[in-house]
N, C-alpha and C positions, 0 to 999 in steps of 0.2 A: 504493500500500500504506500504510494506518495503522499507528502504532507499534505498536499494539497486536498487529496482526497476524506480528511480526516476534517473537512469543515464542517461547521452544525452551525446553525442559526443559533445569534445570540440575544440579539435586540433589533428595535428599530427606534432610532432616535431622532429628533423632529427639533430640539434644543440641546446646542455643543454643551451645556453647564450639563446635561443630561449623559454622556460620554463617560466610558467606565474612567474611574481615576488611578489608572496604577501606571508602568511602568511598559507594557507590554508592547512591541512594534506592529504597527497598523501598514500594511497597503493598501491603497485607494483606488478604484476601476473610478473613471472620468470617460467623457463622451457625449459625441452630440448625444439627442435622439434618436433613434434609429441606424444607430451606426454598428449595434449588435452586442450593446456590454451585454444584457443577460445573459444572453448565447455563449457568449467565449467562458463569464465565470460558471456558467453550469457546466460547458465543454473539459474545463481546464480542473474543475474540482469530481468530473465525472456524476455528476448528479441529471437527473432531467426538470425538475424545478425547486431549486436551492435559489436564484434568482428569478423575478418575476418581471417581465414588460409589461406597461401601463400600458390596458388599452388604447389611453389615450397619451399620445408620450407628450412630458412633458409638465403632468398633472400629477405624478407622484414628486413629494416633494418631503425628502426623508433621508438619511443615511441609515441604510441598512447593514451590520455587524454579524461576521461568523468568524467562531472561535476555530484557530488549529490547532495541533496537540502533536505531538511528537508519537510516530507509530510506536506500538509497545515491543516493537524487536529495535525501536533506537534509543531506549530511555536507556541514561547510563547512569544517572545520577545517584548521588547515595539518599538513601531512604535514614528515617531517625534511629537506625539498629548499626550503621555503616554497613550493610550490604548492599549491594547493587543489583538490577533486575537479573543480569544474568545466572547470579548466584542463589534465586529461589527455585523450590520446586512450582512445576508447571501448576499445583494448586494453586500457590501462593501467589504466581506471576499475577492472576486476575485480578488479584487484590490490588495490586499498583493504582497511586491515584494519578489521572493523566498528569502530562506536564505540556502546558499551556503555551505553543510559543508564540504566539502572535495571534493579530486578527486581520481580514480583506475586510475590505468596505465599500460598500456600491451606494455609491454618490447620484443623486438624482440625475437625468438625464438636463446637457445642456442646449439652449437655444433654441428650441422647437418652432416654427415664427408661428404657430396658432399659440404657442402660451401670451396669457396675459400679461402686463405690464406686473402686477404684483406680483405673479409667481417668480417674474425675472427675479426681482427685486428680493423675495425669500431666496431661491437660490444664491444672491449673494450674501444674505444672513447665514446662510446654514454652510451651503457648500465651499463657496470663495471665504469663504473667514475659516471652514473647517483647513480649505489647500494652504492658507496663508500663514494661519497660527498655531496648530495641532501641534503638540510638542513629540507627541506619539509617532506622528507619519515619518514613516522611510522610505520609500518610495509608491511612485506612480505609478499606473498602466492606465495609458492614454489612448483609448479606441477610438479607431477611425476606418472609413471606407477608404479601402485600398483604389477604388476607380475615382475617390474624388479629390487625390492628393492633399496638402494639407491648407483646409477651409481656411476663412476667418475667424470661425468661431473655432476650429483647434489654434490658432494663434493666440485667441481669447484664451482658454482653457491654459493652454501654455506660460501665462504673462501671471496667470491667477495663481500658481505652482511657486511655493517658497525657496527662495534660490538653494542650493547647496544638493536639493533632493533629487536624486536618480530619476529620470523619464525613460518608461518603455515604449514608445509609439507603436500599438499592436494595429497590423493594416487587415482589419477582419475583413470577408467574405471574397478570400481569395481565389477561391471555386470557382466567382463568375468571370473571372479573366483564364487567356489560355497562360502555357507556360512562357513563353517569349515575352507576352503581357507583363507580365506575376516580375518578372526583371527586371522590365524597363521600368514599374513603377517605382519596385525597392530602390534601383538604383536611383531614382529622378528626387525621391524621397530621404535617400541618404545625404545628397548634393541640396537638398532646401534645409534640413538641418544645421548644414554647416555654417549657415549665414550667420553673422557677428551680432545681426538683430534681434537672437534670440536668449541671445545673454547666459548662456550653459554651455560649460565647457562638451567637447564630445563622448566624454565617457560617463557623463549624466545625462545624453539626449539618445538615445539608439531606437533601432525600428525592426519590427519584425514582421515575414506575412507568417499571417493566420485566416483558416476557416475553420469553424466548426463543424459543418458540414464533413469535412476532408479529414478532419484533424490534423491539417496542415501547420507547423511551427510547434505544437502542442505540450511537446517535453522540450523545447528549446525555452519555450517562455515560463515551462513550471520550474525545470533548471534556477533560470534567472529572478524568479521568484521566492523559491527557495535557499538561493544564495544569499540574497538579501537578510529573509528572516533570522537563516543562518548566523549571517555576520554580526547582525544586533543582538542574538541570544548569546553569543561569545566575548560579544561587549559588554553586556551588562552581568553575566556571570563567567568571568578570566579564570583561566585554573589556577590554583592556589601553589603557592611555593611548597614543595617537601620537606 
C-alpha cells in the first residue's frame, strides 16, 4: 500500500481559525474549475469518491482535509515499551496506533466565470489566505488542463502560493491529446515556467502530465508527493544522537 493510498476523510472546514492546530505537513490540490482536481486526488489516492465535484463548480466553497498515516509494514518508531513494530508478534502488530504523517487538502475550485462576485471574494477568505498564511502547507499541486497551457487564472493561482513552497503543475487529462501532443505541450509548458515573472526558483515550479483516465504520470506525482511529506516528517522528528 502507498501512503497515498492510506487517506481517510478528516474534516471539512469553511473557517482557517477552524484548521486542526498541531504541527503536521499539509499539501494543497488548487485548480481552476473543471480542470479535474477530484479526478486526479481520487486517481492518485486510488479511491472512487474520497473527493467530490460540485455539480455546480465553483459553488463549493470549503477546504476539505484527509489524514495519511504511515503503512503498518513502514512504522519504525519506538512504541512507550522501546520496541519497534517489527519486533511484535503479528497479534500485537494490530494493536499499533497509526502514525499520522501529514494531510492533502482540496481547496475549493478556482474562477469558474458563473461564480458570483461573493463567492470570489470567500474564496479569497478561505482559500488565498489558506495559500498565503498556512504555516502547515509544504507544498502544492496545481491542476491544470494540459490542452489549455497555462490560463490567467493559473497565473492567478500561482501569485496567490507563498513564496518558498514547492509547485507541482499537474497537466491533467492527458488522454485527450495524442503522444506527439502530450510533448509539445510538456515541453511548451516547461519553457512558460521558466519566465522570471513568476518569481520561483525552478526547483519549486515543475510540471507533470497526468490522466486519470490512463493513469498517466500516476506514481511519478505520488513519488513527489510522498517525498515531500517525507522530508517534513524527518524535519520535524531528526534521529536522535546515540
Amino acid at each position: 500500500m502507498s501512503l497515498l493510498q492510506t487517506a481517510q476523510f478528516l474534516d471539512t472546514v469553511v473557517r482557517l481559525e477552524h484548521l486542526p492546530k498541531d504541527d503536521l505537513p499539509e499539501i494543497a490540490f488548487v485548480g481552476r474549475s473543471n480542470a479535474g482536481k477530484s479526478s486526479a486526488i481520487n486517481t492518485l489516492c486510488d479511491r472512487k469518491r474520497l473527493a467530490y465535484a460540485s455539480k455546480t463548480p465553483g459553488r463549493t466553497q470549503a477546504l476539505n482535509l484527509f489524514s495519511l498515516r504511515l503503512p503498518a509494514s513502514a512504522i519504525e518508531r519506538d512504541n512507550s515499551d522501546g520496541k519497534k513494530a517489527g519486533e511484535f508478534a503479528s497479534g500485537e502488530a494490530a494493536k499499533l496506533e497509526p502514525v499520522w504523517i501529514g494531510r492533502l487538502v482540496d481547496t475549493p475550485g478556482y474562477g469558474y466565470a458563473a461564480a458570483p462576485i461573493h463567492t470570489k471574494s470567500q474564496w479569497d477568505r478561505l482559500a488565498g489566505r489558506y495559500l498565503q498564511a498556512r504555516k502547515n502547507l509544504r507544498a502544492v499541486v496545481l491542476i491544470t488542463d494540459v490542452r489549455r497551457g497555462l490560463t490567467t487564472l493559473d497565473e492567478d493561482l500561482l501569485q496567490w502560493i507563498a513564496p518558498g513552497i514547492p509547485v507541482l503543475m499537474l497537466l491533467t487529462k492527458a488522454d485527450k491529446l495524442s503522444h506527439q501532443e502530450r510533448l509539445l505541450a510538456l515541453k511548451a509548458m516547461q519553457q512558460t515556467l521558466k519566465a522570471p515573472e513568476h518569481h520561483r526558483p525552478q526547483a519549486l515550479l515543475t510540471c507533470q502530465l497526468f490522466s486519470a483516465t490512463h493513469r498517466t504520470g500516476l506514481e511519478e506525482t505520488r513519488q513527489v508527493i510522498k517525498a515531500w511529506l517525507l522530508e517534513s516528517d524527518q524535519a520535524r522528528h531528526p534521529p536522535q544522537a546515540v
